[in-house]
Structure formats: C-alpha cells, structure tokens
Backbone as a printed PyTorch tensor [residue, N CA C, xyz], in Angstrom:
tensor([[[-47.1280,  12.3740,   3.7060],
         [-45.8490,  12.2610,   4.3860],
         [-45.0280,  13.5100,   4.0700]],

        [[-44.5980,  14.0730,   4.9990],
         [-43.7140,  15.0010,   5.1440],
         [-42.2140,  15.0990,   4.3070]],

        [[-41.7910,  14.1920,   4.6040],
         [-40.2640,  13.7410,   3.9150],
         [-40.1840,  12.4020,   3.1520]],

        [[-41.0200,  12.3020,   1.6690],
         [-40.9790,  10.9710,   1.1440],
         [-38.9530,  10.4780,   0.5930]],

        [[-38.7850,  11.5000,   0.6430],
         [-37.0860,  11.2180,   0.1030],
         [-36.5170,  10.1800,   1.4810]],

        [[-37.2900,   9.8890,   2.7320],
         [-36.5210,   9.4790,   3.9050],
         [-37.0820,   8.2790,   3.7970]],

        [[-38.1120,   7.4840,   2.7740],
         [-38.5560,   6.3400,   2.2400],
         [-37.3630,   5.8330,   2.0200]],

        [[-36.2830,   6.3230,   0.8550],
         [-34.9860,   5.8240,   0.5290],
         [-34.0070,   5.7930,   1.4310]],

        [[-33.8230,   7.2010,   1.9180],
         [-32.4520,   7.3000,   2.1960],
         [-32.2680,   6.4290,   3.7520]],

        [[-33.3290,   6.5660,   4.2880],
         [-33.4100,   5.8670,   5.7670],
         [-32.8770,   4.1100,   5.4340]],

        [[-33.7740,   3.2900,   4.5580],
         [-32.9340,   1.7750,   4.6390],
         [-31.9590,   2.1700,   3.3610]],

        [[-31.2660,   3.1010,   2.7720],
         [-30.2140,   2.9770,   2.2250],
         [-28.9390,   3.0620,   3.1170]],

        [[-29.0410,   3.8250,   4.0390],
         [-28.0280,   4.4460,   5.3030],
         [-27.8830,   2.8630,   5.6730]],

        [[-29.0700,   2.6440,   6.2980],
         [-28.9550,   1.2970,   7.2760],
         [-28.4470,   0.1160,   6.1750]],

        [[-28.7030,   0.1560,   5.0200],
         [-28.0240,  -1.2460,   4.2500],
         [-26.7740,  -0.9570,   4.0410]],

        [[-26.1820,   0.2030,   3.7660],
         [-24.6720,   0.5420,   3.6580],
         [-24.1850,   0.2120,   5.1150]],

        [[-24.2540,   0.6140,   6.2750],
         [-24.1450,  -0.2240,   7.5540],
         [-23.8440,  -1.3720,   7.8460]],

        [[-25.2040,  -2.4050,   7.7060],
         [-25.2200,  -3.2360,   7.3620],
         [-24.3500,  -4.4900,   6.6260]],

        [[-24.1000,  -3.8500,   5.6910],
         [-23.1830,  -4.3700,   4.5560],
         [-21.7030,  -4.1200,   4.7250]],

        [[-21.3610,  -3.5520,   5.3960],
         [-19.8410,  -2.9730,   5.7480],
         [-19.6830,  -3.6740,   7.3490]],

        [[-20.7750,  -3.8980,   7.9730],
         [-20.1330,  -5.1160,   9.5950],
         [-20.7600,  -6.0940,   9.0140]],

        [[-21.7430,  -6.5420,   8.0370],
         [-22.2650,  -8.1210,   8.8130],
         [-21.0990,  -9.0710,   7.4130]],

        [[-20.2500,  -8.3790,   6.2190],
         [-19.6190,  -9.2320,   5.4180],
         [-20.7440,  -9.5510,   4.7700]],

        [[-21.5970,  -9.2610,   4.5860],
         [-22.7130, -10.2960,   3.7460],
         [-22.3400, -10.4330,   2.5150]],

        [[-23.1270, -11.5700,   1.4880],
         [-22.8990, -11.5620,   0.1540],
         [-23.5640, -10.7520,  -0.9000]],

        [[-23.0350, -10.3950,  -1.8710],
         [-23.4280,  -9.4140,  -2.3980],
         [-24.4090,  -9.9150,  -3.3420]],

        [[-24.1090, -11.6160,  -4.0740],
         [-25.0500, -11.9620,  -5.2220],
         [-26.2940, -11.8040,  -4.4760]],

        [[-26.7960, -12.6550,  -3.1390],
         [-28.0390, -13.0160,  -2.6710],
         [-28.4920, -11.6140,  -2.2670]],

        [[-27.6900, -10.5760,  -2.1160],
         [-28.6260,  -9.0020,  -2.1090],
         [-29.2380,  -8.9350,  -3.5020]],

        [[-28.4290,  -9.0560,  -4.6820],
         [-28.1930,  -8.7650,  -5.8130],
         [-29.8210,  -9.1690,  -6.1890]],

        [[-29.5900, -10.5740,  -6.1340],
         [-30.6750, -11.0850,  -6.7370],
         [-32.5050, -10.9770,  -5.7770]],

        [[-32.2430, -10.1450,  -4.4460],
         [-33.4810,  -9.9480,  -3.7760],
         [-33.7200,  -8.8970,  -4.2230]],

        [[-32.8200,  -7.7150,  -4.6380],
         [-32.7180,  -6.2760,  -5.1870],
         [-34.0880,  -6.7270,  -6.3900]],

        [[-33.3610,  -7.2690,  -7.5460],
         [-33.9660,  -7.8290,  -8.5390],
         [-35.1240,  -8.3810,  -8.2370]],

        [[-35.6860,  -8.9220,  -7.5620],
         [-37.0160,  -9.6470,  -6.9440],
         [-37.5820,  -8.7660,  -6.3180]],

        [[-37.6860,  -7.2930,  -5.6730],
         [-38.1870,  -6.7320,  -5.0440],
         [-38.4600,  -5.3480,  -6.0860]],

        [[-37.4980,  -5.2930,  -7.0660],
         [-37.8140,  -3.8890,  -8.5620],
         [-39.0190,  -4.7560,  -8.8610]],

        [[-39.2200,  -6.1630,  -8.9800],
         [-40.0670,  -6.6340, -10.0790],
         [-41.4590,  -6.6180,  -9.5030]],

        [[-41.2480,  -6.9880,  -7.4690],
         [-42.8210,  -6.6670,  -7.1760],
         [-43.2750,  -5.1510,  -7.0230]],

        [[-41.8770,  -3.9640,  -6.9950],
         [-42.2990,  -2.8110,  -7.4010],
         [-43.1410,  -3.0420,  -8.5790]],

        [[-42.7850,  -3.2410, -10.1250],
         [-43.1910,  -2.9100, -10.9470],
         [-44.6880,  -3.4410, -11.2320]],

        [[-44.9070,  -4.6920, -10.4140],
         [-45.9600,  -5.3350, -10.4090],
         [-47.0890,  -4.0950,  -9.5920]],

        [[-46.9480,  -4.0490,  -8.8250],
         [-47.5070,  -2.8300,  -7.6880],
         [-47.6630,  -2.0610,  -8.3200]],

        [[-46.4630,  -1.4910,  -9.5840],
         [-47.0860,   0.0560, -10.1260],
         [-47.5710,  -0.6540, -11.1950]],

        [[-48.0580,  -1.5050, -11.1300],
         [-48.9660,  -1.9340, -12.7610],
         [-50.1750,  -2.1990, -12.3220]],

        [[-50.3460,  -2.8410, -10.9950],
         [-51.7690,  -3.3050, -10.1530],
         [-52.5970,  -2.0990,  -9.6330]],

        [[-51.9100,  -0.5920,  -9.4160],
         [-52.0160,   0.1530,  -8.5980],
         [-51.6850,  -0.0590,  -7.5610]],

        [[-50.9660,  -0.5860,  -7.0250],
         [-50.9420,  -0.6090,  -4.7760],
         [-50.2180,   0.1260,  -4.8360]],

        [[-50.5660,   0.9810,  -3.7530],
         [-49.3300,   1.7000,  -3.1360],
         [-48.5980,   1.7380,  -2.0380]],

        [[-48.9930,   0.8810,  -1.3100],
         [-48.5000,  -0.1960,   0.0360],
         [-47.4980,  -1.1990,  -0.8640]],

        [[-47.9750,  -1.6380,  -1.9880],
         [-46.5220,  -2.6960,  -2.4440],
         [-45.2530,  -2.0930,  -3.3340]],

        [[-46.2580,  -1.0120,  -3.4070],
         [-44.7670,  -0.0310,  -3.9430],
         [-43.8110,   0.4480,  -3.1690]],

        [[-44.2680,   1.0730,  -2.5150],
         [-43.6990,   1.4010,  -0.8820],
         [-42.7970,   0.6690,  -0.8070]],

        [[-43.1390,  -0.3390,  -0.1750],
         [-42.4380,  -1.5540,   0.6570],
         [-41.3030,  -1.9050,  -0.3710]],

        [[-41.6600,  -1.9240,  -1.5380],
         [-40.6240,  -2.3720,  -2.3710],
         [-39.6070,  -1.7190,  -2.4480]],

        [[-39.8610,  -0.4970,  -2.8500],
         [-39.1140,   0.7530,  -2.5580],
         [-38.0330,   0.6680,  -1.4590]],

        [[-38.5910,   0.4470,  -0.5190],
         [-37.6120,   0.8190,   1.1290],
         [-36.9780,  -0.3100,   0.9430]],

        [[-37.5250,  -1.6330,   0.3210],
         [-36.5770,  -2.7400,   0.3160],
         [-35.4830,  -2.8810,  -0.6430]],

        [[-35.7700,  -2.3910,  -1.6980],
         [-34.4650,  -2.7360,  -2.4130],
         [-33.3280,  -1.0130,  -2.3500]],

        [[-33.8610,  -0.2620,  -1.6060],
         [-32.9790,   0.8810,  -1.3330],
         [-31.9990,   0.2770,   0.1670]],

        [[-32.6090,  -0.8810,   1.0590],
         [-31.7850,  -1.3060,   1.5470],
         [-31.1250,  -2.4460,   1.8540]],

        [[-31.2560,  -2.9490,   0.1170],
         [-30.5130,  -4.2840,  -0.5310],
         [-29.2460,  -3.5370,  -1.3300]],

        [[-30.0860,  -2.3690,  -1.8740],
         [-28.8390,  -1.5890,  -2.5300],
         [-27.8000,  -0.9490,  -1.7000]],

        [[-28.1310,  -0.6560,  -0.6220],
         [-27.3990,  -0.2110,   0.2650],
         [-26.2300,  -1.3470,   0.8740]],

        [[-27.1970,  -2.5780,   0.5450],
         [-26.4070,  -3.6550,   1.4940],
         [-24.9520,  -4.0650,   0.1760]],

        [[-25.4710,  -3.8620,  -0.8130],
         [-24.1940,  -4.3650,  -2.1280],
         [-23.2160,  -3.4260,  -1.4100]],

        [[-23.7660,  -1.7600,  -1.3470],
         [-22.3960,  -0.9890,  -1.8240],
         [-21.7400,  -1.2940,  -0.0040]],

        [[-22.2140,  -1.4780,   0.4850],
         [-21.7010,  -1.4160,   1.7840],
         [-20.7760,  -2.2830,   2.1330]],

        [[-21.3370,  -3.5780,   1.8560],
         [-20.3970,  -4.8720,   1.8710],
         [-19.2620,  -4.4080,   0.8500]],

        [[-19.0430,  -3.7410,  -0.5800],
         [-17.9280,  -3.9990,  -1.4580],
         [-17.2100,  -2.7360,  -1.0150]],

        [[-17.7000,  -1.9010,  -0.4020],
         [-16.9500,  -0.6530,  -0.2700],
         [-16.2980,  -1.3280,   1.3650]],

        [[-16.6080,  -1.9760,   2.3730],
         [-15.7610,  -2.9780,   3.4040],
         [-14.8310,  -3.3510,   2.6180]],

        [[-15.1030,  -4.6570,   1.9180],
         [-13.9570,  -5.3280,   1.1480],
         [-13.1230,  -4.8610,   0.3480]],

        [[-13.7740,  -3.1740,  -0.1710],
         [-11.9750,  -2.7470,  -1.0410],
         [-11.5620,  -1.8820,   0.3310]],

        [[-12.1660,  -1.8280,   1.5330],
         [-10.9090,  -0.7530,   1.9010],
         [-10.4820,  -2.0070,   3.1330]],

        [[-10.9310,  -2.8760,   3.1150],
         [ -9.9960,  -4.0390,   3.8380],
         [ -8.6100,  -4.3230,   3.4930]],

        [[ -8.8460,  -4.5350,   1.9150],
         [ -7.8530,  -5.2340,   0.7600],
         [ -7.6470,  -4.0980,  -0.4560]],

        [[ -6.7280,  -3.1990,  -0.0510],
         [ -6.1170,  -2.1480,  -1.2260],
         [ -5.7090,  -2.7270,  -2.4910]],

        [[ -5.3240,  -2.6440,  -3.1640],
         [ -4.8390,  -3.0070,  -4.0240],
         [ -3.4920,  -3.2600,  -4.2000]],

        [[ -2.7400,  -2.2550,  -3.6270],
         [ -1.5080,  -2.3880,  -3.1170],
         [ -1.1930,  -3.4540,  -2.1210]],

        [[ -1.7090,  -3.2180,  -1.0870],
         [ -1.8100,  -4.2670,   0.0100],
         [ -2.1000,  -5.6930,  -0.1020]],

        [[ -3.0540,  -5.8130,  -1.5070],
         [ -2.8880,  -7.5740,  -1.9020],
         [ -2.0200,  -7.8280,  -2.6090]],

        [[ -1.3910,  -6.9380,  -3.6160],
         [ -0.3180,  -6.9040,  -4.5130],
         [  0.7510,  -7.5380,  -3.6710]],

        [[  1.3120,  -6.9090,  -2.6830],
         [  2.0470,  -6.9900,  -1.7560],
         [  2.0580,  -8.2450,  -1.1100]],

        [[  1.1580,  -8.7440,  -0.0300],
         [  0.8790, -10.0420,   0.0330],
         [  0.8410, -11.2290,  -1.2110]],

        [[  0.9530, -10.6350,  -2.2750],
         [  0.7420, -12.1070,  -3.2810],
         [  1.9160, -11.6140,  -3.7010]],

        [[  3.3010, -11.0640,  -3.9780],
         [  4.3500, -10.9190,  -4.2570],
         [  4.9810, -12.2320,  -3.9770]],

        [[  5.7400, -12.0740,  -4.6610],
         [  6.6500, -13.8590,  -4.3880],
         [  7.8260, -13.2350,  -3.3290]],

        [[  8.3740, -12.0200,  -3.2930],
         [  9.5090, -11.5980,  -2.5470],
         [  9.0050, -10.7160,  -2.1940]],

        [[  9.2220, -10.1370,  -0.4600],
         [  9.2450,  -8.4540,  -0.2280],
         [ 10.4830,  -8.3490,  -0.0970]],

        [[ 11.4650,  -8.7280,  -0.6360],
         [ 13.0120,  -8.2830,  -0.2300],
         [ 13.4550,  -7.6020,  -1.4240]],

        [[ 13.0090,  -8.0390,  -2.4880],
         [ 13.4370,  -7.3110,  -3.3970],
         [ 12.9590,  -5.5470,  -3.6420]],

        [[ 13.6420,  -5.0310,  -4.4500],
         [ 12.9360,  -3.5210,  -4.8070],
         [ 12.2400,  -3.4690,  -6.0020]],

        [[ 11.4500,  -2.7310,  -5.8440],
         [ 10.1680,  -2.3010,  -6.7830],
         [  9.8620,  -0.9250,  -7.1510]],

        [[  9.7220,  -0.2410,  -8.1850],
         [  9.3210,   0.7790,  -8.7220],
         [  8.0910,   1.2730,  -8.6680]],

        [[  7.8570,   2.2320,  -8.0540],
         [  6.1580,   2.4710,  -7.3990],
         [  6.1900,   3.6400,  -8.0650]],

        [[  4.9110,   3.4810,  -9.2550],
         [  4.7310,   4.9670,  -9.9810],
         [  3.3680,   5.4450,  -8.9040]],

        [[  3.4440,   6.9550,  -8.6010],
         [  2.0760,   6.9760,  -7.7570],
         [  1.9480,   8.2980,  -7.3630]],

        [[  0.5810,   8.9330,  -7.4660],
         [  0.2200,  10.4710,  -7.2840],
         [  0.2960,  11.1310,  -6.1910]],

        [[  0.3860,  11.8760,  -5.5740],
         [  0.1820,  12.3190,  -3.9310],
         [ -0.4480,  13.2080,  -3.9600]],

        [[ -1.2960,  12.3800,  -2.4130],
         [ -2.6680,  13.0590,  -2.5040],
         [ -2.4380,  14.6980,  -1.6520]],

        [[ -1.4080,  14.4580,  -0.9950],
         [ -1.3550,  15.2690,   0.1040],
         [  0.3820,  15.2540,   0.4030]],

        [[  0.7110,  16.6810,   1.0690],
         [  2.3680,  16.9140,   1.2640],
         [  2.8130,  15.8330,   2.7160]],

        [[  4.0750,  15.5460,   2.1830],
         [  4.0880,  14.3810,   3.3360],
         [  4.1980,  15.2740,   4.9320]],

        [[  4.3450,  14.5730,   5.7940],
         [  3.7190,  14.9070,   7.0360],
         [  4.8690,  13.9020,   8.1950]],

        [[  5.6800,  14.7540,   9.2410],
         [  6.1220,  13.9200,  10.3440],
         [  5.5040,  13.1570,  10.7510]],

        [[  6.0960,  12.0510,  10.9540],
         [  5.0380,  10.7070,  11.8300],
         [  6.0380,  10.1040,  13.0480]],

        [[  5.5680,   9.9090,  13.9930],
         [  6.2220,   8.7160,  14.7490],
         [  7.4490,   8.1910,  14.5220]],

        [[  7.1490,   7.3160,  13.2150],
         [  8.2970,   6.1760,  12.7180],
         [  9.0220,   7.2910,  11.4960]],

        [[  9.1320,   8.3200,  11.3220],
         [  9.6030,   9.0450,   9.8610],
         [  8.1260,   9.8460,   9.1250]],

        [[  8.6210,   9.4770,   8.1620],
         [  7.9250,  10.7790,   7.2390],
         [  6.1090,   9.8250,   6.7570]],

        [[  5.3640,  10.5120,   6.6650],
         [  4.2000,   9.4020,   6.1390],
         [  4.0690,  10.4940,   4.7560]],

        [[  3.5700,   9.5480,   3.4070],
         [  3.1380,   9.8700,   2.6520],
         [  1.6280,   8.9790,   2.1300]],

        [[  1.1230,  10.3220,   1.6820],
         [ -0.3570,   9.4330,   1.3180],
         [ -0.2790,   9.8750,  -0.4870]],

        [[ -0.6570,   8.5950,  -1.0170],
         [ -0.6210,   8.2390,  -2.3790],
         [ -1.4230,   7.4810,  -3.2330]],

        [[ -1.8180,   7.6150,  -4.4140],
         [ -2.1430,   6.5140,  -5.0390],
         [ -1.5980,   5.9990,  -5.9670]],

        [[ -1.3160,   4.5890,  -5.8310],
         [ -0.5340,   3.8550,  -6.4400],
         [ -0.7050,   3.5660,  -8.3460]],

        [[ -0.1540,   4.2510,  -8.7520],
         [ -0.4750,   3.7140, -10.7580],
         [ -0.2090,   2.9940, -10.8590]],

        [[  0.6960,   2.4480, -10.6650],
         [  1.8210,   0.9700, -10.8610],
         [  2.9870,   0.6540, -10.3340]],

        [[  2.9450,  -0.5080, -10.3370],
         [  4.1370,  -1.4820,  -9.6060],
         [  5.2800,  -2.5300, -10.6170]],

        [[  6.3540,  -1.4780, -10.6690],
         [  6.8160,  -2.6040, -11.6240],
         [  8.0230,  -3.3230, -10.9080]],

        [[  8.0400,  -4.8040, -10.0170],
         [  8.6380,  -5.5160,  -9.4030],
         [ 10.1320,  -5.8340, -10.2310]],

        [[ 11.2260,  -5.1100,  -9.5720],
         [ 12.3480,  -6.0200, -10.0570],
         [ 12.6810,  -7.8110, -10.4020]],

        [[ 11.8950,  -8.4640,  -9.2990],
         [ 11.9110,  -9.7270,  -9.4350],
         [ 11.0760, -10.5320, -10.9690]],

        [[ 10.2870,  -9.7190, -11.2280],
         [  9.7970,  -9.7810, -12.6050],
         [ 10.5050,  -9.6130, -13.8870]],

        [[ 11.1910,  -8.8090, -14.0450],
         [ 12.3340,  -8.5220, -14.6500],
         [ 13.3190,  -9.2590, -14.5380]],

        [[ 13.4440,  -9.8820, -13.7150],
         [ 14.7360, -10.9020, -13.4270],
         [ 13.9660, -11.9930, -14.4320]],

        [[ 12.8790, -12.7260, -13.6480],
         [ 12.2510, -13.7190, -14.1910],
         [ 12.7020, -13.7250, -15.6490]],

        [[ 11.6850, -12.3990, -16.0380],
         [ 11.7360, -12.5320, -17.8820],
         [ 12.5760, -12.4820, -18.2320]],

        [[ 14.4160, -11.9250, -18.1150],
         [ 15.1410, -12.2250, -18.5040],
         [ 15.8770, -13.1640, -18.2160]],

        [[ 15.6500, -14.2570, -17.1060],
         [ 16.0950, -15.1150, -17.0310],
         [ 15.6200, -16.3210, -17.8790]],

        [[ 14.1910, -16.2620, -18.3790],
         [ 13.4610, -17.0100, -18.7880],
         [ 14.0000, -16.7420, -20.9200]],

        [[ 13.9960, -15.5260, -21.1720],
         [ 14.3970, -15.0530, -22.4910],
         [ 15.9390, -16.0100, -22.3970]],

        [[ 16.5100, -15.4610, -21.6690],
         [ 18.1670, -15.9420, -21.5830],
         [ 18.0950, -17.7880, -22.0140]],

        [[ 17.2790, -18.2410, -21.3240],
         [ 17.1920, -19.2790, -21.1320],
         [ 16.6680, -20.2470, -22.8990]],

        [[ 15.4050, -19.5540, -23.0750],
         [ 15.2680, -19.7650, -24.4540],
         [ 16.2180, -19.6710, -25.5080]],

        [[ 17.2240, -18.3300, -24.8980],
         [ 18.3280, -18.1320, -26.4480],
         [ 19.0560, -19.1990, -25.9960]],

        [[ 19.4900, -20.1050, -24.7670],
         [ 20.7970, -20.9690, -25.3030],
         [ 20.1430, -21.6150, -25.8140]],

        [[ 18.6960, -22.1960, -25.6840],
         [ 18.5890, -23.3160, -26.0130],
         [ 18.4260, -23.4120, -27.7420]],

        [[ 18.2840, -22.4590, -28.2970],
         [ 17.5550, -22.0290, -29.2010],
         [ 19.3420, -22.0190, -30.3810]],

        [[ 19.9320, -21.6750, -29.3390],
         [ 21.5840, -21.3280, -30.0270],
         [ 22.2000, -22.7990, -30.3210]],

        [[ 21.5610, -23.8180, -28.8120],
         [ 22.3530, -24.9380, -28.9830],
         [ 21.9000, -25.6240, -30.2180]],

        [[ 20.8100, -25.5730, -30.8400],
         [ 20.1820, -25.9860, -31.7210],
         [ 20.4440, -25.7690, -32.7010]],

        [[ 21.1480, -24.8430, -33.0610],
         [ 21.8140, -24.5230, -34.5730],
         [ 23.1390, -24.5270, -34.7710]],

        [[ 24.0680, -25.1930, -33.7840],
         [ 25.3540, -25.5880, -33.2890],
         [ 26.0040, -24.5030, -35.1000]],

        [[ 26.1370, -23.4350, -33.7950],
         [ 26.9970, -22.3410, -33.7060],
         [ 28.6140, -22.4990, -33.2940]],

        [[ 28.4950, -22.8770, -32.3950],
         [ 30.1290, -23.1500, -31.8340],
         [ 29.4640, -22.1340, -30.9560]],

        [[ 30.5490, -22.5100, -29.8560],
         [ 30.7680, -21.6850, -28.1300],
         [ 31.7990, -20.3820, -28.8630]],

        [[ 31.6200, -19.3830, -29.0080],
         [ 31.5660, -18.3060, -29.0370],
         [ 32.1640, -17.6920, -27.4790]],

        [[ 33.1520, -16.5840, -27.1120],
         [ 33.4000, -16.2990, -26.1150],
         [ 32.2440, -15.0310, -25.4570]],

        [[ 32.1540, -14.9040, -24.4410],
         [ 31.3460, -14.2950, -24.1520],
         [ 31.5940, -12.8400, -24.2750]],

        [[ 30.4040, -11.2170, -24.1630],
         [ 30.7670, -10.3010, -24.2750],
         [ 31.9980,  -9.5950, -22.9020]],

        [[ 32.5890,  -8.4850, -22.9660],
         [ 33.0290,  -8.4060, -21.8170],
         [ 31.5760,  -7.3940, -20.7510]],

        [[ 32.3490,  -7.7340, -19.8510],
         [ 31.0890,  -6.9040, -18.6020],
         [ 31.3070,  -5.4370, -18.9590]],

        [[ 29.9940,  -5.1240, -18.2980],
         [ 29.9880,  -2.9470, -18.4140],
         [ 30.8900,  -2.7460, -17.2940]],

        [[ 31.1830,  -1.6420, -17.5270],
         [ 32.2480,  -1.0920, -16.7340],
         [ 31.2330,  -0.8590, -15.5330]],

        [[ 32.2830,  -0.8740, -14.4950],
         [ 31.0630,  -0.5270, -12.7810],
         [ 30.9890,   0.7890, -12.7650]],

        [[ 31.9470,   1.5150, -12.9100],
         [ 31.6450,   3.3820, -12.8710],
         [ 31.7310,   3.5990, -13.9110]],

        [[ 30.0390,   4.6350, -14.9330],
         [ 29.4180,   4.7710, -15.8530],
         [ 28.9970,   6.1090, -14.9920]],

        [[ 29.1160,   7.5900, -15.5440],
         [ 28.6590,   8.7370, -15.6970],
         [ 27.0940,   8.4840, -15.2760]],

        [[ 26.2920,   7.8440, -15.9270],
         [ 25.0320,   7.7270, -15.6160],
         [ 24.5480,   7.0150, -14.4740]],

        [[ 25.2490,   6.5510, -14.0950],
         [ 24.9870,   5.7210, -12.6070],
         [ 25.2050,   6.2210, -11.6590]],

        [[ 25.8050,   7.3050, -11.3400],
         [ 26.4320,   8.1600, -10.2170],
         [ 25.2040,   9.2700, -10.5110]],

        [[ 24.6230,   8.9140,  -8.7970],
         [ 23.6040,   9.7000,  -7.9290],
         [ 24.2390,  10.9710,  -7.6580]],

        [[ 23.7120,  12.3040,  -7.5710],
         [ 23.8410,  13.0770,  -6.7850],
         [ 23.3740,  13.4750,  -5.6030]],

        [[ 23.7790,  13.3650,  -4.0820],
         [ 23.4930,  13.5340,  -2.9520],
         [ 23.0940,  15.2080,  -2.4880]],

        [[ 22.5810,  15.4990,  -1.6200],
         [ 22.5430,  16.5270,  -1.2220],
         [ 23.7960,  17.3350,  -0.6510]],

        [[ 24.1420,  16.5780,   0.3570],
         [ 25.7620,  17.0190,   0.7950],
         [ 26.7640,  16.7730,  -0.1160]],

        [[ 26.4310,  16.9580,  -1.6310],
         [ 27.8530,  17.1800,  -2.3230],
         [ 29.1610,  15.4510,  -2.0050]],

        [[ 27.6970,  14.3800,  -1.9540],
         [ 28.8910,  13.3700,  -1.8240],
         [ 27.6360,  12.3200,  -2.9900]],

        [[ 28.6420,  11.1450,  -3.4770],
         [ 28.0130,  10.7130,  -4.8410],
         [ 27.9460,   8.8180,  -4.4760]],

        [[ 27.1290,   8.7270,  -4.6800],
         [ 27.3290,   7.4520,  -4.6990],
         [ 26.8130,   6.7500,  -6.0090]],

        [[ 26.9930,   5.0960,  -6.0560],
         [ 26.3630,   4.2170,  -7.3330],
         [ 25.2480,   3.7500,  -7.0870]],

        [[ 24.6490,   4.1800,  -7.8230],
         [ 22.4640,   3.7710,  -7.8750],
         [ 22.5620,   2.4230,  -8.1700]],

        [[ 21.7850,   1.9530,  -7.8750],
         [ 21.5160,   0.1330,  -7.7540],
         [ 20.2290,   0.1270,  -9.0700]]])
C-alpha cells in the first residue's frame, strides 16, 4: 500500500464527523475502542494481519467518534454560556475577568469583542454570602444577649474613590 498513514487518518476524519452530527455517546464508543485495541492485540499476538488492520481502522474511527461528539458538545455549551443560563439572575452585574483574543472590531449591533473568560464573579453571590454571614451574626448576637446596641452610621455617598473619570472631563459615581 502506497499510503498506510490513510489506514488511520481516513476513519479518524470520518469518526470526528460522525461524532459532531450524529450526538452519539461517547461511553459505548469508549468501550468498542477498548474491545477493538484488544482484538488488535490478539491479531498482533496470532500473527493476522487482516485482524490487525481492521482493528486499526476501527478504533481510529471510534476514536474519532469520542473526540468528535465532545468537541460538538463543548462548542454547543461554552462555559460561559451555561454559566449564564444556570445563573439565578441576568439582571444583576457581574465581574468578567477575561483575555482577548483579538482587537475589538465594529459590528452591526456595536463593538464585538472576542475573549476568554477566567472568571465570573456574580454580584448576586456576594449579596447572598453577606446576607447569609449577616444573618448568622444576629443570630449568634441574640444569643449572648448583648443589649440592642445602636447601629453604625452609613458611608458617606461621595467618597474620592468612587468618582469615575469620564473621557469628556465629566465624573460620575461607580456602582
């Protein structure tokens, strides 16, 4: 044979294919993958070289069929994009730490940026835990009957550090 490397790569192409339209499952590749190395190894222990072969082309396009199907399902479901959907709020704001891959670019609707996301740290989370901490200290206070104590006074609303600087030389208060 002229091109034995096209033994592989031919049902690897077609199982990555494969695996990215038909949704298939990945264990029952998994485990034919595994059943088809073992009648390889049987074949290279018997001598055949017809069952080596065959084995060969088959689990290059079982292997093909894993990465195909999981490489569908992460670019179906980003990471961001399920994050997002399983959020308890999209109304709230969130802190998106994240690299750019590329300079942003006019679009249609505004500006597009392409990124990858490091982390997400949800304001509504922050609420939670300190609502949840808050919650522990009264109870925790009522329990050692302290006496009601008056409360601290509030921060002042205009704080040096809270005032944004704008481009046009006008200032507003950061949230």
């Amino acid at each position: 044979m002229p091109a034995p490397a096209l033994l592989v790569a031919i049902p690897l192409v077609a199982g990555v294919v494969a695996g990215a339209l038909s949704q298939a499952g990945t264990r029952a590749a998994l485990c034919v993958l595994a059943l088809v190395w073992v009648a390889a190894a049987a074949g290279l222990w018997r001598r055949r070289a017809l069952v080596v072969t065959a084995a060969i082309v088959a689990a290059s396009f079982c292997a093909g069929l894993v990465r195909g199907s999981g490489a569908s399902r992460a670019a179906a479901s980003p990471s961001l994009l399920t994050w997002f959907h399983e959020s308890p709020s999209h109304a709230d704001p969130v802190i998106l730490t994240a690299v750019l891959r590329e300079d942003a670019a006019p679009g249609a609707n505004g500006v597009s940026v392409v990124a990858d996301a490091l982390s997400i740290f949800a304001a509504i989370l922050a609420v939670m835990v300190v609502g949840d901490i808050d919650q522990r200290q009264e109870e925790t206070s009522s329990k050692l009957h302290l006496g009601k104590y008056a409360l601290p006074p509030s921060p002042p609303s205009t704080h040096p550090m809270m005032e944004l600087s704008l481009p046009n030389d006008q200032t507003s208060n950061a949230i």
